[in-house]
C-alpha positions as CSV (number, residue, x, y, z in Angstrom):
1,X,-232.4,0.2,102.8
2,X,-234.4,2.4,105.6
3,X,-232.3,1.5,108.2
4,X,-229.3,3.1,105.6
5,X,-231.3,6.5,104.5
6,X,-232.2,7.0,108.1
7,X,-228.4,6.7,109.1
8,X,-227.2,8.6,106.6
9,X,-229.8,11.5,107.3
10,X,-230.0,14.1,110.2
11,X,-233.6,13.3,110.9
12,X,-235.9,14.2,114.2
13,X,-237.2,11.5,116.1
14,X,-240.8,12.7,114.9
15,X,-239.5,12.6,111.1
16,X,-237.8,9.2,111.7
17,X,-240.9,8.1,112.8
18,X,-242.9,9.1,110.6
19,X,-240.9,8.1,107.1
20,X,-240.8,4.6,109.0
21,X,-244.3,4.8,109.3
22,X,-244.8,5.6,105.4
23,X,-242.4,2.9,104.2
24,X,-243.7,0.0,106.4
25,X,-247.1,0.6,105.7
26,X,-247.4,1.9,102.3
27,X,-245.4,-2.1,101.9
28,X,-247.7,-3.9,103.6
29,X,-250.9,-2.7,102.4
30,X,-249.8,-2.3,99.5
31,X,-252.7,-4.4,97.6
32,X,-255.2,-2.6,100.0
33,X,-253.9,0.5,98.5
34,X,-253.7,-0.6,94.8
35,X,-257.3,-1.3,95.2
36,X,-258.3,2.3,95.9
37,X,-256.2,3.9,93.9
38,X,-258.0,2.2,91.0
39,X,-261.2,3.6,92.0
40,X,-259.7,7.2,91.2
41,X,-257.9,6.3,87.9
42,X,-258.7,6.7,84.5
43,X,-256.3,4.1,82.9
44,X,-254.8,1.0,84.2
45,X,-252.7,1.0,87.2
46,X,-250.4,-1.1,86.2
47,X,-249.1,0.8,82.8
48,X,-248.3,3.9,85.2
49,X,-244.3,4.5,85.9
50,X,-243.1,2.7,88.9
51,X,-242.3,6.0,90.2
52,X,-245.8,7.4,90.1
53,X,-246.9,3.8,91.6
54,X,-244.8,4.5,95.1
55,X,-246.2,8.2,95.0
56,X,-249.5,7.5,94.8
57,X,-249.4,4.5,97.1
58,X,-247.6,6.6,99.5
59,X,-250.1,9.3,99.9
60,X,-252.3,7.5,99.2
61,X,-251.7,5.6,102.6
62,X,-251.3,8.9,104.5
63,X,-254.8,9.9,102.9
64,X,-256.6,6.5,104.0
65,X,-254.5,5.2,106.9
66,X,-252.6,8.1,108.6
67,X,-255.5,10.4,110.2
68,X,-253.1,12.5,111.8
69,X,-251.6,13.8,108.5
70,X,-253.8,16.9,106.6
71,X,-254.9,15.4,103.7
72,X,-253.9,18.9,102.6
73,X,-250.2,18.1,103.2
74,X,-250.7,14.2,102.0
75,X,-251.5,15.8,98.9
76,X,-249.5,18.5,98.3
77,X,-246.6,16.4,98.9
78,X,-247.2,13.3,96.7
79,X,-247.5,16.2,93.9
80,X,-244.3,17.5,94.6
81,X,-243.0,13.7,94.3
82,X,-244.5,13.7,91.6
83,X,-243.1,16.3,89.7
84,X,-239.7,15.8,90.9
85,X,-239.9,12.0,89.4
86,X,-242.2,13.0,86.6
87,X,-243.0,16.0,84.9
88,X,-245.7,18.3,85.3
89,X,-248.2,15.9,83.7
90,X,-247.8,13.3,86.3
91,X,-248.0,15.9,88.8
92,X,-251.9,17.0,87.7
93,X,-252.1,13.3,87.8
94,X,-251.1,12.6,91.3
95,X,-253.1,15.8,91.9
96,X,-256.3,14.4,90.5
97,X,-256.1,10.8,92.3
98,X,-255.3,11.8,95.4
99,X,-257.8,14.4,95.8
100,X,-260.5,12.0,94.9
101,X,-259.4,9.4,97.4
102,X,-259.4,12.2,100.2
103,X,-263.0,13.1,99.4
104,X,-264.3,9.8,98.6
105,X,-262.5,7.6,101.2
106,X,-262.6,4.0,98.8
107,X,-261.6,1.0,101.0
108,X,-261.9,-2.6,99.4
109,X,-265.2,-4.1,101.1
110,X,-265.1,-6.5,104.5
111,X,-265.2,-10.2,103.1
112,X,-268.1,-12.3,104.3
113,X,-267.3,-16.2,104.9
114,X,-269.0,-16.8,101.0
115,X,-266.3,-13.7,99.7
116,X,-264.0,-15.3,96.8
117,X,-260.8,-15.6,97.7
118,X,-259.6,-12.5,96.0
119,X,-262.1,-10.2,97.9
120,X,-260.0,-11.5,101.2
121,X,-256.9,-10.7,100.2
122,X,-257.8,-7.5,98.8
123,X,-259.1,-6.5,102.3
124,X,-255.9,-8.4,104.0
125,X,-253.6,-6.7,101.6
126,X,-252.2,-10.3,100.8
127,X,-251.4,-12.2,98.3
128,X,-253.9,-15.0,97.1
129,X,-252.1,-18.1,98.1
130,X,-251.6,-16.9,101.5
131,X,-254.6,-15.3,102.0
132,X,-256.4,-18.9,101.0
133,X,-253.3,-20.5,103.7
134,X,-255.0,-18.2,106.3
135,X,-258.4,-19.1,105.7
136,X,-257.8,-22.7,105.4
137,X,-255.1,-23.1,108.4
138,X,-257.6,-21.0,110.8
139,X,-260.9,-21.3,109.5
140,X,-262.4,-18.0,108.3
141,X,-263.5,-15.4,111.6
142,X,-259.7,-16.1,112.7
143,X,-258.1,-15.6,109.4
144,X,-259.8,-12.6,109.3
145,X,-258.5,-11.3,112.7
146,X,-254.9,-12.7,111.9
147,X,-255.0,-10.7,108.5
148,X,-256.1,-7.3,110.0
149,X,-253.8,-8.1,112.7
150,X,-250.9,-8.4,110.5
151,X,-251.5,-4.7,108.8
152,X,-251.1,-3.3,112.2
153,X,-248.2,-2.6,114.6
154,X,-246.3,-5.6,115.3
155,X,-245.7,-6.5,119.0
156,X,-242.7,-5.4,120.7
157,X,-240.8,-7.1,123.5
158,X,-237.7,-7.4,125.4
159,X,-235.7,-10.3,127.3
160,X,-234.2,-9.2,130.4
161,X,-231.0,-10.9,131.0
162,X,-231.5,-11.9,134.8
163,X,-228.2,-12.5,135.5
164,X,-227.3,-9.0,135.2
165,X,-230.5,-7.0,136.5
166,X,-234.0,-8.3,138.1
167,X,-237.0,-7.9,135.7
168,X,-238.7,-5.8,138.0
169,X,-235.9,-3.1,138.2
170,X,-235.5,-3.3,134.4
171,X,-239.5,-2.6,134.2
172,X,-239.4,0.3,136.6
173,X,-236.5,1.8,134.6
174,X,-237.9,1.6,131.5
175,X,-241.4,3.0,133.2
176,X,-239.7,6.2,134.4
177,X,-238.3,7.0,131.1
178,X,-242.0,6.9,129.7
179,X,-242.2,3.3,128.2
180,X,-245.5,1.7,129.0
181,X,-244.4,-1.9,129.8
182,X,-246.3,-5.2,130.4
183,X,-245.7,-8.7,131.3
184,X,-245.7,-11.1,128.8
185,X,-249.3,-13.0,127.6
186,X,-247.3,-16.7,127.9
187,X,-246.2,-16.2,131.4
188,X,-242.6,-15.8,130.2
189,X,-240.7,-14.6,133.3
190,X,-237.8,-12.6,132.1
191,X,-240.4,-11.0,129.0
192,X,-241.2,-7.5,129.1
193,X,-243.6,-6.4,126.6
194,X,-242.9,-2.4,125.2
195,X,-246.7,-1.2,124.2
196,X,-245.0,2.3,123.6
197,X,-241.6,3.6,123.3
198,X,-241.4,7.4,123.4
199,X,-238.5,9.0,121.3
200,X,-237.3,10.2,124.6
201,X,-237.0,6.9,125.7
202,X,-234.5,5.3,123.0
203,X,-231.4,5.9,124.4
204,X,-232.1,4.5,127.7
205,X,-233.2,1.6,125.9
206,X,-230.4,1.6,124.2
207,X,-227.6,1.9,126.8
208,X,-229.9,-1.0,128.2
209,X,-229.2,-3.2,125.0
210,X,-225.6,-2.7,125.0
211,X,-225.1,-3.2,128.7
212,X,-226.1,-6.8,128.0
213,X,-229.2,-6.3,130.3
214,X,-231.9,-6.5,127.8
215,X,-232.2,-8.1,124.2
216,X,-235.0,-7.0,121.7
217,X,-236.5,-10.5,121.0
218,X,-240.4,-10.8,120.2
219,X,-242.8,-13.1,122.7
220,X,-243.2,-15.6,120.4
221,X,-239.1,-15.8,119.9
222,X,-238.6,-16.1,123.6
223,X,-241.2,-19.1,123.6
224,X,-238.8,-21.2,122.1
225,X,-236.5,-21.1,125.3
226,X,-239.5,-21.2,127.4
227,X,-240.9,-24.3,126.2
228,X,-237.3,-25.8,125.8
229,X,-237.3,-25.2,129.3
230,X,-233.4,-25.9,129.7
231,X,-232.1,-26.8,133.5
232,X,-229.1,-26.2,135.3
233,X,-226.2,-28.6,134.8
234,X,-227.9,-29.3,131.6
235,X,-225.9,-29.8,127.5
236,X,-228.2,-27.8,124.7
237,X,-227.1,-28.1,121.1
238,X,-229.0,-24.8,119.4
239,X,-229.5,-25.8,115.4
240,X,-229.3,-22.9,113.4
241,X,-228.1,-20.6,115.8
242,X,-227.9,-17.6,113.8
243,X,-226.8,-14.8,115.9
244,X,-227.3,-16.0,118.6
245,X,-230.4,-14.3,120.2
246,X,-232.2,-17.5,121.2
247,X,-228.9,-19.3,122.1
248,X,-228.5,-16.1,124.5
249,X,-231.7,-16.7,125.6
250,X,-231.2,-20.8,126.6
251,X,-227.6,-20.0,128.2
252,X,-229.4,-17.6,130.4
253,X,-231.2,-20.7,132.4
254,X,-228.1,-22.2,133.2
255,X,-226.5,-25.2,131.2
256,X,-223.6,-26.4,131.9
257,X,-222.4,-26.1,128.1
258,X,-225.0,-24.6,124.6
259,X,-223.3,-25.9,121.4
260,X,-224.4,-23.3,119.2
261,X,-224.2,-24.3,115.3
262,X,-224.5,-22.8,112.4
263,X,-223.3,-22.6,108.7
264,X,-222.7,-18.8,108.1
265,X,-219.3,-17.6,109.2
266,X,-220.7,-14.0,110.0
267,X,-223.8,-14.8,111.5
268,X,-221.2,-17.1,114.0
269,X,-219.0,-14.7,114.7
270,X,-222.0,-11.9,115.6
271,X,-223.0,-14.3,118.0
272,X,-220.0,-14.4,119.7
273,X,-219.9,-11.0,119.9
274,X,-223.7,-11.2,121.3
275,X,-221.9,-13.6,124.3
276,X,-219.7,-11.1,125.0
277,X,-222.4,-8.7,125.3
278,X,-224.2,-10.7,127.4
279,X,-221.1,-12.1,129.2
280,X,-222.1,-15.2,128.7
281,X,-219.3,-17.8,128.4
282,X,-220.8,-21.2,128.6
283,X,-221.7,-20.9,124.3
284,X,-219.1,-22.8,122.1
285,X,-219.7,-21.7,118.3
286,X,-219.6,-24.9,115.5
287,X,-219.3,-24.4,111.9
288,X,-221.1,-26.8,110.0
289,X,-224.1,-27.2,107.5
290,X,-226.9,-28.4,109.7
291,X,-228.2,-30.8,106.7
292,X,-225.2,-32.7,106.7
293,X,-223.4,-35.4,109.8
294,X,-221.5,-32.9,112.1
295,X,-219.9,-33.8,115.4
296,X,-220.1,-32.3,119.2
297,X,-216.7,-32.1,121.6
298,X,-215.9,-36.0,120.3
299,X,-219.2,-37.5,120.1
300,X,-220.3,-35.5,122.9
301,X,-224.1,-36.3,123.4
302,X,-226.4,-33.5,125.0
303,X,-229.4,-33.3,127.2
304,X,-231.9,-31.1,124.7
305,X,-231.7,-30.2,121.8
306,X,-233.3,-26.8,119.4
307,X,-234.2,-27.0,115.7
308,X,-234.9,-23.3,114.8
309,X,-235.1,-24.4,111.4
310,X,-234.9,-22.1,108.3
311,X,-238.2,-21.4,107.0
312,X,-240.5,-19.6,104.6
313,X,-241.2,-17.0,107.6
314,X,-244.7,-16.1,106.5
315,X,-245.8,-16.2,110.8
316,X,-243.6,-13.0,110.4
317,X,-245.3,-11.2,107.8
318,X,-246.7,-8.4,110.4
319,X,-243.0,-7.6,111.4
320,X,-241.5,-7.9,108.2
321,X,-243.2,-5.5,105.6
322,X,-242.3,-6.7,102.6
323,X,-242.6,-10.5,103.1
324,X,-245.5,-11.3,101.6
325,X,-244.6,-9.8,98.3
326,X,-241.2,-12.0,98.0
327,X,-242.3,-15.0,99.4
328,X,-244.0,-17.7,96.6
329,X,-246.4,-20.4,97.0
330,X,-243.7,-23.5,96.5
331,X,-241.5,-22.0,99.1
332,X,-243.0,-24.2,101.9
333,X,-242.3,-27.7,99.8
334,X,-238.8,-26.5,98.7
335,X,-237.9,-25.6,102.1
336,X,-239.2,-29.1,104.0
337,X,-236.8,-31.2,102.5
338,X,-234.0,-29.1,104.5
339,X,-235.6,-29.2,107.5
340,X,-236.1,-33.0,107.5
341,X,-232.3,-33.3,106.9
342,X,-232.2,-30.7,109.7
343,X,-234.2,-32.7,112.0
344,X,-232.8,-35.9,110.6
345,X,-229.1,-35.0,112.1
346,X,-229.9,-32.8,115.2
347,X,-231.7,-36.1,116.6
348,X,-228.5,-38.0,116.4
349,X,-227.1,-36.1,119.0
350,X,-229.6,-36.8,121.6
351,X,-229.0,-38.5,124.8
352,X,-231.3,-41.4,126.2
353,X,-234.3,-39.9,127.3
354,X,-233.4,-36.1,125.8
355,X,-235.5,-34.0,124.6
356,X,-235.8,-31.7,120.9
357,X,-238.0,-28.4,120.3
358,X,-238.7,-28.0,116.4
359,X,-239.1,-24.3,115.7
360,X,-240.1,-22.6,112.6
361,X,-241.7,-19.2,112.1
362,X,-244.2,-20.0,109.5
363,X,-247.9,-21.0,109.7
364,X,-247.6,-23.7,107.0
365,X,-248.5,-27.7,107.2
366,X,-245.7,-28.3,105.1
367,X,-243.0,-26.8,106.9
368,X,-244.8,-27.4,110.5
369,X,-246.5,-30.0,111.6
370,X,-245.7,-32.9,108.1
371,X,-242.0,-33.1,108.4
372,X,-242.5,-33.6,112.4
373,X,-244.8,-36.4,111.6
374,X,-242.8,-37.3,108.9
375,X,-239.5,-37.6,111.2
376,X,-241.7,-39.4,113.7
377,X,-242.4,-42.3,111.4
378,X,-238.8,-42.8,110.6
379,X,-237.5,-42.9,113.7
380,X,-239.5,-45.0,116.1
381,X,-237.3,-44.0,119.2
382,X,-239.1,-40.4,119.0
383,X,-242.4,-39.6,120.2
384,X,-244.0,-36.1,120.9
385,X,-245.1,-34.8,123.8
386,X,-247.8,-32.5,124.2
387,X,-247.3,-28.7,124.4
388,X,-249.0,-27.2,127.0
389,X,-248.9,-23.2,127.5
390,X,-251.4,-20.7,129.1
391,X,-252.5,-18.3,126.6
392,X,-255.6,-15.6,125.6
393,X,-258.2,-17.2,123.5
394,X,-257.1,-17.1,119.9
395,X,-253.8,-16.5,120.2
396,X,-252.7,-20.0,120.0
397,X,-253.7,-23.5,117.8
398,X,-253.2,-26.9,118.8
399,X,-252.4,-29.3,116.0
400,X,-252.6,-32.4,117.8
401,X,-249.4,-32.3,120.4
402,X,-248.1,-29.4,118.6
403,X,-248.2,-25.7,119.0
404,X,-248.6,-23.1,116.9
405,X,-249.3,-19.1,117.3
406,X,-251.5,-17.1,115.2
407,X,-250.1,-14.1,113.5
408,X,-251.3,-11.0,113.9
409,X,-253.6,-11.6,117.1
410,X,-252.5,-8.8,119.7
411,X,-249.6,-8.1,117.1
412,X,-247.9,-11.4,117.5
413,X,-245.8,-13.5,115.2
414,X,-246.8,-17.1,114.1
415,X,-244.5,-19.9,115.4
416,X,-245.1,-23.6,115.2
417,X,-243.6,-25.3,118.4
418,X,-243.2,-29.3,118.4
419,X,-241.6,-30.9,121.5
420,X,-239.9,-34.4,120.9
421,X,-238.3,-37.0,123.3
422,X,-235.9,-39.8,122.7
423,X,-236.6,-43.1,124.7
424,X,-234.7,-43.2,127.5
């Protein structure tokens, strides 16, 4: 829907900006917010139109979170919102909130380690069950970081196709154009990490992009290529390819051939459009439902194999604002069964001695680390070998021979990583 109005609309790069700002974090702290705003009111929160809700959350945000706005302006605005949506009544409403929260500043209070549940997510600006995931997946001082984390700017990145232009060129390019760039935290060779992207810089991102020279891909993304670690000469079947930006990412090391398989018609066909991009011609596109037997070039058997398996995608929650609200508490159990009959067919496809990367983006036991273990004990052949990556303190969890990243730490993305091999 943003993406659409900010087409459709002759906006500066400051405005864009800025309305991007709003949106994204008036969604995400949304609870945070909510909090406040009932500090200031008179009658319940909830029984207020939804329009008023959005308004007052909005400037509400500018007011608590946006220090370079004049409250002044926070305020004046929201009224006018809330006139044009309302009537003059809700305006002097909106005009009595949001004065109050400018002078008064209320912020829901820091949770201790004894806090209720409730008082975390609060803080977090998360729902209960998943605030309670983070606590009990992380223990309590790290939960905390990852849920402050996750309400701030996500962590940007690039994958620089070497095949068409050396990383350090693409750095230096990007450097003169006024982008800060750094390398990436996992020791990801062909990563470049964007701390700031000027407006000025867009375009020459941009032409970049459409060259086939760099893909926007997050850190923790590329890691799934990384630790696949796929060789020259090498077969790769990619499970739930998508469109294609991790397959683009293995074919860039070389195989001989990357099967690339995936149910959705459109998401297939972007991806070969992505190949072309990239001018990459060793990727052969399968249709088929990933849950169900499925067949490679006549049997063909491959050297490694990638489960990017579909998930709840709550390690993604600080780059997708509204995730948190939509996602429920059973979506983790509903969604293991698939990936188990995910798992349960890639392996087939295995040569003697090959090796399979699981892959979700989500922080849950359920969708993670059981149906690996689960897979394991049904399939004696298989047996995990452990992960091993260099990495700052806190940004990573081991869970026995598995990996997993910890959202929001330095603006990452949570991904759980398991690395299988077949007997040989």
């Amino acid at each position: 829907m943003l993406d659409r109005v900010l087409r459709e609309n002759d906006l500066t790069p400051r405005d864009r900006s800025l309305l991007t700002q709003l949106v994204y974090g008036t969604l995400k702290l949304r609870r945070s917010i909510d909090w406040s705003l009932a500090t200031a009111l008179r009658r319940p929160f909830a029984k207020l139109t939804p329009a008023l809700h959005w308004t007052l959350r909005m400037g509400a945000f500018q007011l608590l979170f946006l220090h370079h706005v004049p409250a002044h302006s926070a305020v004046d605005e929201s009224v006018k919102l809330a006139r044009r949506y309302g009537h003059s009544g809700t305006a002097a409403l909106a005009n009595a909130v949001l004065r109050k929260i400018a002078a008064t500043r209320p912020m829901p209070p820091r949770p201790s380690i004894d806090s209720a549940v409730e008082v975390f997510a609060d803080y977090a600006s998360l729902p209960d069950w998943l605030a309670a995931h983070f606590i009990e997946r992380f223990g309590f001082d790290l939960a905390l970081r990852a849920g402050e984390g996750c309400n701030a700017m996500p962590r940007r990145a690039v994958r620089v196709n070497t095949r068409l232009a050396p990383v350090d060129d693409i750095a230096e390019t990007l450097r003169r154009a006024g982008v800060e760039v750094a390398s990436s935290r996992y020791g990801i060779a062909e990563c470049l990490v964007l701390r700031s992207v000027p407006a000025s810089a867009a375009m020459v991102l941009q032409r970049m992009i459409g060259s086939g020279k760099v893909t926007m891909q997050s850190e923790e993304s590329q890691l799934a290529a990384f630790l696949l670690a796929p060789k020259v000469g090498e077969d790769v079947l990619d499970v739930c390819a998508g469109r294609g930006v991790k397959t683009g990412a293995i074919a860039m090391h070389g195989p001989s051939r990357v099967f690339a398989l995936d149910d959705d018609p459109m998401k297939l066909a972007a991806l070969q459009q992505d190949m072309v991009r990239l001018r990459e011609e060793r990727v052969e596109a399968i249709a088929a439902d990933a849950t169900r037997p499925y067949s490679l070039d006549d049997g063909h058997h491959v050297d490694a194999i990638i489960v990017d398996a579909p998930c709840s995608g709550i390690g993604t929650i600080g780059r997708r604002a509204d995730l948190r609200w939509v996602k429920q508490p059973a979506d983790p159990e509903r969604l293991s069964g698939t990936q188990s009959a995910i798992l349960a067919q890639a392996c087939r496809h295995a040569k003697p001695g090959g090796r399979l990367l699981y892959v979700t983006c989500s922080t849950h036991p359920r969708e993670d680390e059981h149906v690996v273990e689960a897979f394991l004990r049904a399939h004696e052949e298989w047996r995990s070998v452990p992960l091993v990556l260099e990495a700052p303190e806190s940004a990573t969890v081991r869970v026995g021979d598995f990996l997993l990243t910890v959202p929001g730490i330095g603006g990452a993305d949570g991904f759980f990583f398991a690395l299988l091999q077949r007997a040989a």
